[in-house]
C-alpha positions as CSV (number, residue, x, y, z in Angstrom):
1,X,243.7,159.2,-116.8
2,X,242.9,162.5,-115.8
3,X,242.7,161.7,-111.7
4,X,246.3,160.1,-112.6
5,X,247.1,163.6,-114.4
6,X,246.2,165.3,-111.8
7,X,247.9,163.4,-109.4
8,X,251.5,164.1,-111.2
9,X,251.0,167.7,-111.0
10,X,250.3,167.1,-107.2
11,X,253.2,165.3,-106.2
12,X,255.4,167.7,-108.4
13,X,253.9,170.6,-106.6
14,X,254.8,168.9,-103.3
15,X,258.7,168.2,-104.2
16,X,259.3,171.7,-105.1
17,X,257.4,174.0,-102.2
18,X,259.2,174.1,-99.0
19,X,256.2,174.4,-96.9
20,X,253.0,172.5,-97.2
21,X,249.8,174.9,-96.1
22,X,246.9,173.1,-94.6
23,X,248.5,169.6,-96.1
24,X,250.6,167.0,-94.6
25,X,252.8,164.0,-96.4
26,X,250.3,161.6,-94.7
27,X,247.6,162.9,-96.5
28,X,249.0,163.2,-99.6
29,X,249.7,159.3,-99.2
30,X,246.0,158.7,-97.7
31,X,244.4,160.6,-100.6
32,X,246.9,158.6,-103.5
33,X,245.3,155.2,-101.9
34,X,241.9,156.3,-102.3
35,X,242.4,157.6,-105.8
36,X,243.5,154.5,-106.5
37,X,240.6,152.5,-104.7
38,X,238.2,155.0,-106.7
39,X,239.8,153.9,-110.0
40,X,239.7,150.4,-109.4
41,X,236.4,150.9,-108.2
42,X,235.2,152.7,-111.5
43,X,236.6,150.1,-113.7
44,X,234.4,147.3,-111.9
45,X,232.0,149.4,-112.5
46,X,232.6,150.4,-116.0
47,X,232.9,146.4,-116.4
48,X,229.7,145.8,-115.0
49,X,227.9,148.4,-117.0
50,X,229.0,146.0,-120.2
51,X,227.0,143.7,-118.7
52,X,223.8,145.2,-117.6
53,X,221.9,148.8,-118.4
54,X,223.2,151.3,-115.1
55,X,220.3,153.6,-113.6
56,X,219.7,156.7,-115.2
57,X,218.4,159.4,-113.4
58,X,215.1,160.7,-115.3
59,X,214.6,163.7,-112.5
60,X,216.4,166.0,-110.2
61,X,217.0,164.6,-106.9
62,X,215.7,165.8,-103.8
63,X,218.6,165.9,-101.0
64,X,215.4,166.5,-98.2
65,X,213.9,162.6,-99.4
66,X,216.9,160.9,-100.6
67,X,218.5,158.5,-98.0
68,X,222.4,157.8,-98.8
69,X,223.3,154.2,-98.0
70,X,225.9,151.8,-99.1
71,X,227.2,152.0,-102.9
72,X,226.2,155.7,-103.7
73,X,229.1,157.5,-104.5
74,X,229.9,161.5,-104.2
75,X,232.1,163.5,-105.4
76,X,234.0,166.3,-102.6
77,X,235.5,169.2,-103.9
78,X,237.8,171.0,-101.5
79,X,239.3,174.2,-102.5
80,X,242.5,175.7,-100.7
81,X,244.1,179.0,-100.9
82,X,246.4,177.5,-103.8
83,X,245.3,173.8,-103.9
84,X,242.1,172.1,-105.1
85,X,241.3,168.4,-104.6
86,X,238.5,166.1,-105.6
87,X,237.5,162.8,-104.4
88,X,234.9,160.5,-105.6
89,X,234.3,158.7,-102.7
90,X,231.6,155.3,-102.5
91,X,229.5,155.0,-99.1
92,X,231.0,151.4,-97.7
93,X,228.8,148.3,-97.1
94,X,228.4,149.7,-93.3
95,X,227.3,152.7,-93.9
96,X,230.7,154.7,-93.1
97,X,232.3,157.3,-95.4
98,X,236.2,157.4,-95.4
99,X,237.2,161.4,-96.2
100,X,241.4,161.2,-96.5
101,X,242.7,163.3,-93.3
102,X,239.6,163.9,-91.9
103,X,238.3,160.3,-91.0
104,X,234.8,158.4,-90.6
105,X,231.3,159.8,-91.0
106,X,228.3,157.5,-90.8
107,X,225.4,157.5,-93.2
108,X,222.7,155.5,-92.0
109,X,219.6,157.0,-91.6
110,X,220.7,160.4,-93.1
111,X,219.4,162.4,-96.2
112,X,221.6,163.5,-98.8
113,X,220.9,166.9,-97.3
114,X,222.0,166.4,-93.8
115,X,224.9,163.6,-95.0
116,X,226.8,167.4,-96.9
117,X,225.8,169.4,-93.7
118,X,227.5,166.6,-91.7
119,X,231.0,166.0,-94.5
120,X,231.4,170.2,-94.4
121,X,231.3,170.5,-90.7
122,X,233.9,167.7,-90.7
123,X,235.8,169.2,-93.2
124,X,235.6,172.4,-91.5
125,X,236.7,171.3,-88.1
126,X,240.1,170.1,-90.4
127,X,240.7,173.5,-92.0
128,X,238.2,176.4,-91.6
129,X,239.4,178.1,-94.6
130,X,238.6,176.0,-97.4
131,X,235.8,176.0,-99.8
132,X,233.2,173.1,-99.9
133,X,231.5,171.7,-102.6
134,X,229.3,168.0,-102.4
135,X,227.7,166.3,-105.1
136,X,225.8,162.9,-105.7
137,X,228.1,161.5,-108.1
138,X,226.1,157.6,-108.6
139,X,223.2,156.8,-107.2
140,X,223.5,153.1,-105.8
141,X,221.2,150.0,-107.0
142,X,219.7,147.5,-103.8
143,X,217.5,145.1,-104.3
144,X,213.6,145.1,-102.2
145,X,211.7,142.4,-101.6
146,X,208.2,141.9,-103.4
147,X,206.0,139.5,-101.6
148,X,202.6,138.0,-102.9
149,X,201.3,135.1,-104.3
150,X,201.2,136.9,-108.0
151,X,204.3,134.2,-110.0
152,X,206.9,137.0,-110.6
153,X,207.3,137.6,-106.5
154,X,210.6,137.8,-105.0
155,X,213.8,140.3,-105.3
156,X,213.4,143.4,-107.7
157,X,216.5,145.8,-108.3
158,X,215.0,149.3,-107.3
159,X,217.1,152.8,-106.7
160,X,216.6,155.4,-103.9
161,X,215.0,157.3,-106.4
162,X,212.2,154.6,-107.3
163,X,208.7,155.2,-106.0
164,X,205.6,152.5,-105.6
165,X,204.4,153.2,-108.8
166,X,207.8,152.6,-110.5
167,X,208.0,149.5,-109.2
168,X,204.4,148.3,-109.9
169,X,205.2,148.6,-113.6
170,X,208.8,147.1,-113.8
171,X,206.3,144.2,-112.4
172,X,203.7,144.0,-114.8
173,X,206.3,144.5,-117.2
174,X,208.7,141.7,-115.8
175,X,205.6,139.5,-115.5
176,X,204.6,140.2,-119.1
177,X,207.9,139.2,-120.0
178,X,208.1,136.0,-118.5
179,X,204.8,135.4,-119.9
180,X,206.6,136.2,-123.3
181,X,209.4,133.5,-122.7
182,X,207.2,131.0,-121.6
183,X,204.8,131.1,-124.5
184,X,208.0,131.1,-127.1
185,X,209.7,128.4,-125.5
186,X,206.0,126.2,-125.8
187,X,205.8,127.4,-129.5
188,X,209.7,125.7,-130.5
189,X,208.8,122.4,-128.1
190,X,205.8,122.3,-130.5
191,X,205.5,118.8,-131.6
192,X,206.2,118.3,-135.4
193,X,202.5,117.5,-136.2
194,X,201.7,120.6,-134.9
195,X,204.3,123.1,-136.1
196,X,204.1,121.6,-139.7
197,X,203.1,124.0,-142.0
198,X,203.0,127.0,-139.7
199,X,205.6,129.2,-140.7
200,X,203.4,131.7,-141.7
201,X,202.7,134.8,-139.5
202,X,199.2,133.8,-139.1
203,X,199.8,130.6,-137.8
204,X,202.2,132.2,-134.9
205,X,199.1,134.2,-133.8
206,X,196.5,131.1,-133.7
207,X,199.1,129.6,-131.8
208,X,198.9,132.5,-129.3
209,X,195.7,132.8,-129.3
210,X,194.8,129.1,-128.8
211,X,197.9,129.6,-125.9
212,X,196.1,132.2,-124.1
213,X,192.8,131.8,-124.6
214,X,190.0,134.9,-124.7
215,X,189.4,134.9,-120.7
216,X,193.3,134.6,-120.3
217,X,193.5,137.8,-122.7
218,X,191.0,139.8,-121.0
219,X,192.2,138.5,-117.5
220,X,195.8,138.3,-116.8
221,X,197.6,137.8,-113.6
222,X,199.1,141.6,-113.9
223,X,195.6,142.5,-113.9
224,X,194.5,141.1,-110.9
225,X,197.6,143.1,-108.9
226,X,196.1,145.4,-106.4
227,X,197.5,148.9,-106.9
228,X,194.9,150.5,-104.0
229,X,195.8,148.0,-100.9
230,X,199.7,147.9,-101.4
231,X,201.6,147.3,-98.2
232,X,205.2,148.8,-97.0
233,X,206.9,147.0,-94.5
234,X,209.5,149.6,-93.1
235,X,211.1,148.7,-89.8
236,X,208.8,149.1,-87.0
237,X,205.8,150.9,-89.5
238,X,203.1,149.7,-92.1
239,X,202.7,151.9,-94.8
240,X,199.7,152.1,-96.8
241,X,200.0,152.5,-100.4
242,X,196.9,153.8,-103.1
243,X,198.2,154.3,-106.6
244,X,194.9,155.4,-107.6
245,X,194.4,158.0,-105.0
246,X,198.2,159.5,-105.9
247,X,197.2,160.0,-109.3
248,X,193.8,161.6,-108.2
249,X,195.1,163.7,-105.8
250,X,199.1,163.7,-106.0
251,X,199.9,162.9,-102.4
252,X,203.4,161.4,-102.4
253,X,202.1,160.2,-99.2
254,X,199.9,157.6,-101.6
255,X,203.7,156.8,-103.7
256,X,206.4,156.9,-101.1
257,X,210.2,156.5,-102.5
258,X,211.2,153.1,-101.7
259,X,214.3,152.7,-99.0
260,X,216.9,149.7,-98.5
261,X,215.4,146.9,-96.4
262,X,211.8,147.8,-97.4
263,X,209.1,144.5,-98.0
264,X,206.2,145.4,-100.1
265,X,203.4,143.8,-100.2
266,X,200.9,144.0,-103.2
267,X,198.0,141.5,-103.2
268,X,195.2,140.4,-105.7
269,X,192.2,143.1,-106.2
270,X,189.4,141.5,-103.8
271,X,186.7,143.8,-103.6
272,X,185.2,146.3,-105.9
273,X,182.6,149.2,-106.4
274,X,181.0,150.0,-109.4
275,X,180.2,154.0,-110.7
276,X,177.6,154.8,-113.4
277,X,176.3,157.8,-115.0
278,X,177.6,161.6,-114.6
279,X,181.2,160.7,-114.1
280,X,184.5,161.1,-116.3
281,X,185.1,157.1,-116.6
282,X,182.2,155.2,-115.7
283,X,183.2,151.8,-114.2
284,X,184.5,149.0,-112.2
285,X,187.4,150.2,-109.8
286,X,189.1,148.3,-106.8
287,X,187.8,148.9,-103.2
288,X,189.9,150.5,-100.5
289,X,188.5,150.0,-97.0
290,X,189.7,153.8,-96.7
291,X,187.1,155.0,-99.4
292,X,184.2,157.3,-98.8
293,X,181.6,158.4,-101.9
294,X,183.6,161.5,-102.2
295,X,186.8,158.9,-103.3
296,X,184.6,156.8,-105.6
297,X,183.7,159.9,-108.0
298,X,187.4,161.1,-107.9
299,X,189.0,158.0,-108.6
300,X,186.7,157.8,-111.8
301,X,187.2,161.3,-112.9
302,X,185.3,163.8,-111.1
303,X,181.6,164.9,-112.0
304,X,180.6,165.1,-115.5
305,X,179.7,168.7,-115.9
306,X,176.0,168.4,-116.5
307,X,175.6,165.6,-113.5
308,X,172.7,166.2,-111.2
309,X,174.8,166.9,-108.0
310,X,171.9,166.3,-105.9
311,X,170.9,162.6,-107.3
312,X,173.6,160.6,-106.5
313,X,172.0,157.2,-106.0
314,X,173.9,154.2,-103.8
315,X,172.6,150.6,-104.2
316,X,174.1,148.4,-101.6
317,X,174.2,144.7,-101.4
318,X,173.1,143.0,-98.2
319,X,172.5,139.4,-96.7
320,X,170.9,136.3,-99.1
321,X,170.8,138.7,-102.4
322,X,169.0,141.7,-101.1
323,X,169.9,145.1,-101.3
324,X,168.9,148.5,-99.8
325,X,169.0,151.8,-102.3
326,X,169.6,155.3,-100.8
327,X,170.4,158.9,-102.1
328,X,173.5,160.9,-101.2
329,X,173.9,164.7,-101.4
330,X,176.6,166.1,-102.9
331,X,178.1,168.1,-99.9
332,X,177.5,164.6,-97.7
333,X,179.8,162.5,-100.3
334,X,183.2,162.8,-98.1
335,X,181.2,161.8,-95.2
336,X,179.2,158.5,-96.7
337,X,181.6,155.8,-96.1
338,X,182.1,152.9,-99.3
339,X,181.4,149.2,-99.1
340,X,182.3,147.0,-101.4
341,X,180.1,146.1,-104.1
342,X,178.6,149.3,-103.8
343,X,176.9,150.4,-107.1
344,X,177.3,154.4,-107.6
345,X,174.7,155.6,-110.1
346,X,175.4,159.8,-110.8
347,X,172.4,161.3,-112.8
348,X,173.4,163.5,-115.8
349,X,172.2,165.0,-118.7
350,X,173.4,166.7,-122.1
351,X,173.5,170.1,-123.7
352,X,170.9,168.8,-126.0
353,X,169.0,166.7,-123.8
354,X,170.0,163.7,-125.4
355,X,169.8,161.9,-122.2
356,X,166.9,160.9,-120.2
357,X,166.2,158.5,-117.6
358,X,165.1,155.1,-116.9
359,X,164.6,153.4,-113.8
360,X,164.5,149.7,-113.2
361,X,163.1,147.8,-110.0
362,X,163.2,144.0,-108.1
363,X,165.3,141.4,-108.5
364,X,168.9,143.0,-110.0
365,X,171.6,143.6,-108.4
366,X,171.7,147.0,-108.4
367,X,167.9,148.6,-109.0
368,X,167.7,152.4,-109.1
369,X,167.4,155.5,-112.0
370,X,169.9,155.2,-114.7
371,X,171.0,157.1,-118.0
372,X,169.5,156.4,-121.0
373,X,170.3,157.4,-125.0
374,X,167.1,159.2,-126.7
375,X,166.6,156.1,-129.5
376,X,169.5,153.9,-128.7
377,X,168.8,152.5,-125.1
378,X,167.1,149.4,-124.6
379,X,165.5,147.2,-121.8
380,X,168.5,144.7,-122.8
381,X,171.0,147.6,-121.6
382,X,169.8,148.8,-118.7
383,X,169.2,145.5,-116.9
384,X,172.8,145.0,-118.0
385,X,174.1,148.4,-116.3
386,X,172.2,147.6,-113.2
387,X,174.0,144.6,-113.0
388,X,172.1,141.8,-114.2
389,X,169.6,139.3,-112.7
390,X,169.7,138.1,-109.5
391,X,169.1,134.3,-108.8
392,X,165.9,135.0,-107.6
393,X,164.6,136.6,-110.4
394,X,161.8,135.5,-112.7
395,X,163.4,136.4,-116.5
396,X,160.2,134.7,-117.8
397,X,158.2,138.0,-116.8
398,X,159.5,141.6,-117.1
399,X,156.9,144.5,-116.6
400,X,158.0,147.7,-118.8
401,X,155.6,150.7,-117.6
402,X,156.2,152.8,-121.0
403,X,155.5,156.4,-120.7
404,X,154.3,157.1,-124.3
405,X,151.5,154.4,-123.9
406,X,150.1,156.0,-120.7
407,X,149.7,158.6,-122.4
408,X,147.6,157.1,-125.5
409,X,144.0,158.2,-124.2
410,X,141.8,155.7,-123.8
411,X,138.6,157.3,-126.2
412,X,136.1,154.2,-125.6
413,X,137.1,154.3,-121.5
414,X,136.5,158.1,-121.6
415,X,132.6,157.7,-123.4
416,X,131.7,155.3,-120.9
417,X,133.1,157.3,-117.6
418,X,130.8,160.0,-119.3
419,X,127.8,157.9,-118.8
420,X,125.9,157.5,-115.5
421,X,126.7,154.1,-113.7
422,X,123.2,153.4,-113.4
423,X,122.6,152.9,-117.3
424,X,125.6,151.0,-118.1
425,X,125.7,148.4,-120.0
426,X,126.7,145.2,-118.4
427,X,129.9,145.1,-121.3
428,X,130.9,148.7,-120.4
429,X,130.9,147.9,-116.4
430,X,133.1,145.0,-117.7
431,X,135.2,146.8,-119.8
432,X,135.9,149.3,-116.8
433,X,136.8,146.6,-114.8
434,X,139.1,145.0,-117.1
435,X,140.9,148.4,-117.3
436,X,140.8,149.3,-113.7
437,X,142.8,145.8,-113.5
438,X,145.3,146.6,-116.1
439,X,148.0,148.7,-115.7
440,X,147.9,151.8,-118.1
441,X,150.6,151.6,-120.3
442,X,152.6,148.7,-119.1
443,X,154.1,145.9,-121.7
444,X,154.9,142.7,-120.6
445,X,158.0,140.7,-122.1
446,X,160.3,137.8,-121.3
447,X,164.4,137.5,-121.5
448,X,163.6,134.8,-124.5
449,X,161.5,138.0,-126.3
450,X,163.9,140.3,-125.9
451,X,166.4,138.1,-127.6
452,X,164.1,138.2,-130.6
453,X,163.3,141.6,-130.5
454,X,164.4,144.6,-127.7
455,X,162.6,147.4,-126.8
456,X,163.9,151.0,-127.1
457,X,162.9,152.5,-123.7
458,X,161.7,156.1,-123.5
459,X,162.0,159.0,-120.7
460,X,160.4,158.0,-117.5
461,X,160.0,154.7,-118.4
462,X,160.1,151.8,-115.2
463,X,161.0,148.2,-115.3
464,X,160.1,146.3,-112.7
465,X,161.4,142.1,-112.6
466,X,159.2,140.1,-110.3
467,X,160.7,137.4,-107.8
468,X,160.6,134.0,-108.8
469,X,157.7,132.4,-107.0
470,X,157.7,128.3,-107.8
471,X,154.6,127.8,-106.4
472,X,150.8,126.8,-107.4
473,X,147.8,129.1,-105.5
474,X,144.7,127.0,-104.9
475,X,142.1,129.4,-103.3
476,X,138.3,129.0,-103.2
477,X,136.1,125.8,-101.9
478,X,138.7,123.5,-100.6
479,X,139.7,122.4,-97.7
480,X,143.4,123.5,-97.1
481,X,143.6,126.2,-99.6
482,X,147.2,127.8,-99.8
483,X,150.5,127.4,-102.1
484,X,152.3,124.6,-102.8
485,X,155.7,124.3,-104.6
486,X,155.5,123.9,-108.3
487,X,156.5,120.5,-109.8
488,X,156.2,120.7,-113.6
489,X,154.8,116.8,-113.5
490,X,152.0,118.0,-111.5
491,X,148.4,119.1,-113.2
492,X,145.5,120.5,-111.5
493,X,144.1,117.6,-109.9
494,X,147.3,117.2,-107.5
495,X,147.2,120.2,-106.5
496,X,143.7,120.4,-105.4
497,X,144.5,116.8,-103.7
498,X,147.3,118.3,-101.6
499,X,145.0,121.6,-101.3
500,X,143.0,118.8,-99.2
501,X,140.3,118.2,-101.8
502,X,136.9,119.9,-102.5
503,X,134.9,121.2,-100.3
504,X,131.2,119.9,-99.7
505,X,129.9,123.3,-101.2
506,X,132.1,123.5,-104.0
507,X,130.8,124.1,-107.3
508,X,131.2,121.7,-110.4
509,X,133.1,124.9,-112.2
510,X,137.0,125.1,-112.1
511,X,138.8,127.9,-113.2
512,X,142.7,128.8,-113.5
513,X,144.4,131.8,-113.7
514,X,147.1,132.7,-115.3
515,X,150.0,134.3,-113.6
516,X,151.4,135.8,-117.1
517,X,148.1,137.3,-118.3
518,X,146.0,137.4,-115.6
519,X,142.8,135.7,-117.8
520,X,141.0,133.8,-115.7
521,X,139.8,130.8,-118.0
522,X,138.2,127.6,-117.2
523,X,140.4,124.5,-116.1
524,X,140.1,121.6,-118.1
525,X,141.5,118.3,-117.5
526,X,144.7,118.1,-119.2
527,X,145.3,122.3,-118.4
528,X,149.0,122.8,-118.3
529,X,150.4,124.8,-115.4
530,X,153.1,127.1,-114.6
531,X,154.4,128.6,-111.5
532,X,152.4,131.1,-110.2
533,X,148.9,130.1,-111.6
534,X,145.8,130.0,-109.3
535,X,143.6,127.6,-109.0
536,X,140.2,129.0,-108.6
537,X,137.3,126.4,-107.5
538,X,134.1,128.9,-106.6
539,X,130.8,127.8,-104.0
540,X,128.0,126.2,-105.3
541,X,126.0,129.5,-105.5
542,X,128.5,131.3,-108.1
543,X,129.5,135.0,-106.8
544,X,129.3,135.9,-110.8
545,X,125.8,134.8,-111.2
546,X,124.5,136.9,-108.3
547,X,126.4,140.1,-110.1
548,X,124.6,139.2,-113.3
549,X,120.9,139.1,-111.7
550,X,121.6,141.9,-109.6
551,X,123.0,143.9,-113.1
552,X,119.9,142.6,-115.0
553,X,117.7,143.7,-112.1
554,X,118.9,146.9,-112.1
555,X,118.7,147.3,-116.0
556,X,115.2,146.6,-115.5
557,X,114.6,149.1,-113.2
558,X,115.8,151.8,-115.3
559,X,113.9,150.7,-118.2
560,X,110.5,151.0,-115.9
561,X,111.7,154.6,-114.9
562,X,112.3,155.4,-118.5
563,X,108.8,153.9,-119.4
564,X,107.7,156.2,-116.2
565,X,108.9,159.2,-117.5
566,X,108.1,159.4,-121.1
567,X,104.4,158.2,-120.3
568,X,104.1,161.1,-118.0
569,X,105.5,163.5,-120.9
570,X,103.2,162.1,-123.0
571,X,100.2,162.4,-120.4
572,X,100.9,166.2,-120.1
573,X,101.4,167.2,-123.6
574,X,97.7,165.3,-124.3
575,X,96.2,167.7,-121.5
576,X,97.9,170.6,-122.7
């Protein structure tokens, strides 16, 4: 109404001046037929906005990274000596703008910026002595392409002023949506068996739940969508797009604006690395071929402020379930590239040394020094942070060297260490042997103990899982001795068969020992094995034997020397 206003006063202007300055009849007319274009155009538009929710611009525009193309509209306010018009003006499906009596200008390719360099020059090259004023008036809709093999992929209605990250939500929210709809429209073609009696609220939910299921809940499609590895197709480039990296570091180079004619391409996640310890958010986190050590600890928050800069520890897997473990520097971490499935572990420790540290060996996936709660921590924890078992571990057998036992002294080993090796007993030389054999301060456990009852590690403490072994040892007087694999239906006698049998100089005595205590104990006939036993079948003349002459021998000959010296003591006190 106003434009038509406007126009009134105009033409009423026109029929009452003689002279015209600057402004011919032929524009006059030009300029009425795009008025009236505009005003058709803006009641489309108004009609369409009854239909469907119109872009609303959330931030100030930036004329140096906004492209014009087809559908934006400005607004062109040229002032005369004593005349002022405006146009609202919509860029055309080709890319040409139409400014009445001054002609064509083509948009493609330009910023907003350079587009109002380009409309005043025009306008200037028509009449020099008018004043210039261009605004964005509507910022146009286009659809992009979103390809993938995620179930919402296809056409998405983006804006010039919609970046990556804009339009990675308005996915995972149109996906969740869909999701929505889908599950409704099951719940009302519920048969009448099953939707009898559940009106209730708590009914709906099972329903959902049952629907979904836990791994569904904890694993949707939306959160499988890359957001590090995100690909813009744009003409003759490849753009690569990191989400995570923009919101580390705020590089828009990381969250580009997305132009007409752009393909993105956002894949499932594929590859991970994990981060433990003295970081922000400790964690799982998607791989980017791009990432150093440096990237790893950004992305999950920077450095805790107590971590020990100088003990960052990489475990990396290899080839057929191995892996090699290696420190890292702190000034080196932008220079140590990432693999996937690396496992990051960052040292730490609290204000009030609440926080000690634990460090775990062999067959996990990720072995190295890890973070542990004063009280709280157990060997159940730990072997979950580092990853868990590997297949070739042995869960059956997990070797915990404790700290606070080492350090229980050993009073009994101590008295006899004080005694001369000579007058041993033949029970202290044993007992000195059992210890020497056993590890000071180590515990022995199993997964199916810990289940029963965990342990509460302590500072210091090491964990160490042995490789699983299926095999049987025979050693000793037989003829092929060696291992052989471990069949559960096999005893003792099989295994010395396929050992190739006795020797000629083997003794009558058979022993077995046992991989989980180490006892060596004699093998009876119905002695059940387990993998990693030994089967122990001495000579005739029995090593043990020799040892116990040779101790009794020796006892003997310090009791002579005892006699020796207490008769000569008793020889010189008589003389004296």
């Amino acid at each position: 109404m106003k434009k038509i206003i406007k126009l009134s006063v105009l033409l009423l202007c026109i029929s009452t001046t003689a002279k015209l300055q600057n402004l011919d009849l032929s524009a006059i007319r030009i300029a009425q037929k795009q008025l009236s274009r505009t005003s058709n155009q803006s009641n489309k538009i108004s009609k369409r906005n009854q239909n469907r929710e119109y872009f609303i611009a959330d931030k100030v525009v930036d004329p140096n990274n906004y492209y014009v193309g087809p559908g934006d509209q400005l607004h062109i306010n040229i002032i005369s000596s004593n005349e002022t018009f405006d146009h609202n003006l919509i860029i055309n499906p080709t890319g040409n703008l139409l400014i009445p009596s001054v002609g064509i200008v083509t948009c493609n390719g330009l910023t907003l910026k350079t587009l109002i360099e380009v409309i005043k020059k025009e306008i200037k090259s028509w009449n020099a002595n008018v004043k210039i004023n261009v605004e964005l008036e509507v910022i146009r809709e286009f659809r992009v392409l979103v390809i993938g093999q995620f179930s919402n992929a296809g056409y998405f209605i983006v804006t010039p002023m919609t970046r990556v990250s804009d339009l990675y939500e308005q996915i995972i929210s149109d996906h969740n949506l869909k999701k929505k709809e889908i599950l409704d429209l099951d719940a009302r073609q519920l048969s009448a068996s099953e939707t009898f009696g559940m009106r209730s609220r708590i009914a709906v939910d099972d329903f959902y739940d049952r629907k979904l299921g836990m791994s569904d809940k904890q694993m949707l499609e939306s959160d499988l969508l890359s957001n590090r590895n995100i690909l813009i197709f744009r003409q003759s480039d490849t753009l690569k797009i990191d989400l995570e990296k923009f919101k580390v570091t705020g590089d828009e180079n990381h969250n580009v604006y997305i132009r007409q004619n752009d393909i993105i391409s956002i894949p499932y996640k594929k590859q991970f690395f994990t981060i433990q310890g003295g970081v922000q958010m400790p964690g799982k986190y998607e791989y980017n071929p791009e990432d150093n050590i440096l990237n790893a600890i950004n992305i999950a928050g920077g450095l805790h402020p107590n971590a020990t800069k100088d003990s960052i520890f990489v475990t990396r897997s290899k080839l057929k379930n191995q892996s090699e473990s290696f420190f890292v520097n702190s000034n080196k971490t932008n220079l140590t590239r990432l693999l996937p499935d690396d496992h990051i572990m960052v040292t730490y420790f609290e204000d009030n040394d609440s926080y000690s540290i634990a460090q775990i060996l062999g067959e996990v996936k990720f072995p190295g020094s890890y973070p542990i709660t004063k009280g709280k921590t157990t060997v159940n924890d730990i072997i979950k942070k580092a990853g868990g078992f590997l297949p070739s571990a042995d869960s059956s057998k997990i070797y915990i060297n404790n700290n606070i036992i080492a350090r229980i002294p050993d009073k009994e080993l101590e008295r006899i260490l004080l005694k001369n090796e000579v007058v041993r007993s033949i029970e202290e030389n044993a007992y000195v042997k059992a210890r020497i054999r056993t590890q000071k301060g180590s515990i022995e456990t199993s997964v199916n103990s810990l289940k029963q009852k965990d342990i509460i590690l302590n500072n210091s403490d090491e964990i160490y899982i042995p490789r699983y072994f299926p095999y049987i040892e025979v050693i000793g007087a037989v003829n092929a001795p060696g291992r052989y694999l471990y069949k559960p239906i096999n005893n003792a006698k099989d295994y010395i068969k396929l050992a190739g049998g006795v020797s000629k100089n083997a003794s009558r005595k058979k022993f077995i020992i046992k991989s989980t205590t180490g006892q060596r104990l004699k093998l009876n006939k119905n002695e059940s094995l387990s993998y990693g036993d030994i089967i122990f079948i001495p000579d005739k003349v029995d090593y043990n034997e020799w040892v116990a002459a040779k101790e009794l021998v020796g006892a003997l000959y310090q009791g002579g020397l005892l006699m020796y010296y207490l008769q000569s003591i008793i020889i010189r006190e008589r003389d004296q």
